[in-house]
C-alpha positions as CSV (number, residue, x, y, z in Angstrom):
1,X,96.3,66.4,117.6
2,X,99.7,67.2,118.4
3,X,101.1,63.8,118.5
4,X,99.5,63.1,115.1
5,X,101.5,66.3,113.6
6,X,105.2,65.0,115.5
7,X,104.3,62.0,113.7
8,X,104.1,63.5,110.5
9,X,107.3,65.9,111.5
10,X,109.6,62.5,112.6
11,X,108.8,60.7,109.6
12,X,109.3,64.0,107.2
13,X,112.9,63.8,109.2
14,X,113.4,60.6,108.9
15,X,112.8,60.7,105.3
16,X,114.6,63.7,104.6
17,X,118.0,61.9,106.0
18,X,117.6,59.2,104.1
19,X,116.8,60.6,100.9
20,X,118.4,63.9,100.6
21,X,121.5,63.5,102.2
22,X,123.1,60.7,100.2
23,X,122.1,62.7,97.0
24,X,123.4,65.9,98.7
25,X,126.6,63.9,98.9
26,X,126.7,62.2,95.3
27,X,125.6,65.5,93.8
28,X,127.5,68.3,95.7
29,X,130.6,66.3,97.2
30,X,131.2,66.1,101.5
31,X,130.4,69.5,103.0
32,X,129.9,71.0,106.2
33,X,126.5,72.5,104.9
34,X,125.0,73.2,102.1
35,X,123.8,76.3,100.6
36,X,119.7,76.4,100.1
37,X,119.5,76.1,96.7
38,X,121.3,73.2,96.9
39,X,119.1,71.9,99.1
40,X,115.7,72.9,97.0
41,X,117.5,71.2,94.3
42,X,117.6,67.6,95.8
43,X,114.2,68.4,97.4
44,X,112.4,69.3,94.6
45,X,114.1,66.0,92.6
46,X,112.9,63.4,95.2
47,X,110.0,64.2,95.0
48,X,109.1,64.0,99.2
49,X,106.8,66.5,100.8
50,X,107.6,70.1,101.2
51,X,105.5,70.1,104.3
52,X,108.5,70.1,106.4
53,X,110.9,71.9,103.9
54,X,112.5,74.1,106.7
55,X,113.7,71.0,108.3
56,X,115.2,70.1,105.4
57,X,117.2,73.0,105.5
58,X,117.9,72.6,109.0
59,X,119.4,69.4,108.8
60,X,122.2,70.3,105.7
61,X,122.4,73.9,105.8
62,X,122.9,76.7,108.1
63,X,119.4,78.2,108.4
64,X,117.4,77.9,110.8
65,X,118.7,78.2,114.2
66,X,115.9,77.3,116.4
67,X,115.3,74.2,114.3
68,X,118.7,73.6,114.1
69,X,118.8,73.4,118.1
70,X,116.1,71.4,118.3
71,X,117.3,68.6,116.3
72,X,120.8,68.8,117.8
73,X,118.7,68.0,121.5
74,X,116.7,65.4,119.5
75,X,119.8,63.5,117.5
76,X,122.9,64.3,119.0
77,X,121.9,64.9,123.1
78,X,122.7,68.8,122.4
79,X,125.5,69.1,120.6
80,X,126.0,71.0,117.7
81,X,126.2,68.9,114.2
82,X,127.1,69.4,110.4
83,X,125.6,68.2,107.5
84,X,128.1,65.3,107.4
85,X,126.8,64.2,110.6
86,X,123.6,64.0,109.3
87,X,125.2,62.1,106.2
88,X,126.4,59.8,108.6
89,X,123.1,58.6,110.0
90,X,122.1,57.7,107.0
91,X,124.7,55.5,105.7
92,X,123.5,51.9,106.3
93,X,124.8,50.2,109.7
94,X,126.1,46.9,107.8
95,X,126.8,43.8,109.1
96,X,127.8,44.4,113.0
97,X,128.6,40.3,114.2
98,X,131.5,38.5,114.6
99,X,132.2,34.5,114.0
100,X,129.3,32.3,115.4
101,X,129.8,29.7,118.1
102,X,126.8,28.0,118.1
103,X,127.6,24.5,116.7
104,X,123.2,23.9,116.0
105,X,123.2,27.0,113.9
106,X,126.2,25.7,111.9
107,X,125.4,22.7,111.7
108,X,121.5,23.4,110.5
109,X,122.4,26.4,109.1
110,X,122.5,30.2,110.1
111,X,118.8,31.1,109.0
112,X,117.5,28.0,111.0
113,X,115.3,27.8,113.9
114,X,116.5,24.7,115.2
């Protein structure tokens, strides 16, 4: 049973980053962490679980410490991290290539299978 709960727990997480913290940032401006009722502001507005509310706290405030360190070993290799860190993770990646070479997909186009 435990791996079923971590399941739960990572996707409450995930979820959390990409929900809260860009409306955290739109709402409340860039800060190093934000203050809890803050935070049950944006959670209650999402609409996500509570289950896993703490994390949420956690992750853009100061509460917390023992969760706190165990998502700095699980995101960040054990360093310590704001909420603007956590901001970051959530902002999407974008488009990472560069020119293409390949004179078959320019030819047949870049979504082809050639």
């Amino acid at each position: 049973m435990l791996g079923i709960t971590q399941l739960f727990k990572r996707r409450a997480i995930r979820q959390y980053i990409k929900a809260i913290g860009p409306t955290l940032l739109k709402s409340y401006g860039p800060r190093e962490a934000y203050s809890e009722g803050q935070i049950v502001a944006v959670l209650e507005q999402s609409g996500l679980s509570q289950r896993y509310q703490q994390y949420a706290y956690a992750l853009f405030g100061d509460q917390y410490p023992e969760l706190r360190q165990e998502l700095a070993e699980g995101l960040f290799g054990n360093t310590t991290f704001t909420a603007l860190d956590i901001i970051a993770l959530a902002k999407p990646a974008g488009w990472k290539g560069g020119t293409n070479n390949d004179n078959l997909s320019n030819h047949y186009g870049q979504n082809s299978r050639y």
